[in-house]
N, C-alpha and C positions, 0 to 999 in steps of 0.2 A: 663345831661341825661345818660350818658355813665357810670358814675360813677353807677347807680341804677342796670345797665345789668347784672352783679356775682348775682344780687337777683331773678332775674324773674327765671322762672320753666325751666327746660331743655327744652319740646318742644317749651316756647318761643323765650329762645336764638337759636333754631337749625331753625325759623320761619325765625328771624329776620336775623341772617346770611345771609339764602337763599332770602333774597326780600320777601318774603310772607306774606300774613295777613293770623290768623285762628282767628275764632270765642272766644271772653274771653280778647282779647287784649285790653287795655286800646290805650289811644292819643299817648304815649309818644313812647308806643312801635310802634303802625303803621308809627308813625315820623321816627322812625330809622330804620326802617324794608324797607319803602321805599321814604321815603325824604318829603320836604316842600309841601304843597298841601295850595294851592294860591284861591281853591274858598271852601268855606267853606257854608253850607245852614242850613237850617231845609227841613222837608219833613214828607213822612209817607212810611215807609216800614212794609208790614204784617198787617196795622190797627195800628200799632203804630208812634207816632209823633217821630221822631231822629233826629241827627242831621248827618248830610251829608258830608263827604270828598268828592270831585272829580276832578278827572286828566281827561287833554285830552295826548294822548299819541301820541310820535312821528310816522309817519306811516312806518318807516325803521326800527325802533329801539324799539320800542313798549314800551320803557319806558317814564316816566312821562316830559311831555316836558314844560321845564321852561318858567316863562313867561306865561302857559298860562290858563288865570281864566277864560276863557267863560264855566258858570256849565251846559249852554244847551247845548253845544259840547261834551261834558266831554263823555267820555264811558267807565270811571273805576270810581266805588264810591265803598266808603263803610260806611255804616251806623251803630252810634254809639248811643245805649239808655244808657245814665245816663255814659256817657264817654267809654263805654264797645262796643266790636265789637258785633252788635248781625247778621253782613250780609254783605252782597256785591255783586256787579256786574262787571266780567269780570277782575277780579283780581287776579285770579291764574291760 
């Protein structure tokens, strides 16, 4: 995956540097941007069906805490139509 990064857009790589997801990112960049995500769904964000990344997050460290898939716990998603970020909650 690392190998594709010299192609993605400048504000991608300056995204994924920082930890951040923006709007326009495909799977591969939210993977590098902030790591493994262990539950995976469908849903409906906005009227539309997507599919679902979500983290539940350490409470010290606020980042994504391994290990753990409960997507009802979860309080950082972000939602993906047709592979693309079109949203999120509580990710930046």
């Amino acid at each position: 995956m690392r190998d594709n990064f010299p192609s993605y857009p400048p504000e991608m790589q300056s995204a994924i540097r920082a930890g951040r997801v923006i709007e326009g990112m495909n799977k591969e960049q939210v993977y590098l941007s902030i790591g493994l995500c262990e539950c995976r769904t469908s849903s409906y964000y906005k009227g539309r069906q997507v599919d679902v990344w979500a983290w539940e997050t350490h409470p010290l460290t606020g980042r994504p805490w391994a290990g753990s898939s409960d997507c009802w716990r979860a309080n950082k998603r972000v939602y993906f139509e047709n592979g693309i970020v079109v949203g999120w909650d509580n990710m930046n």
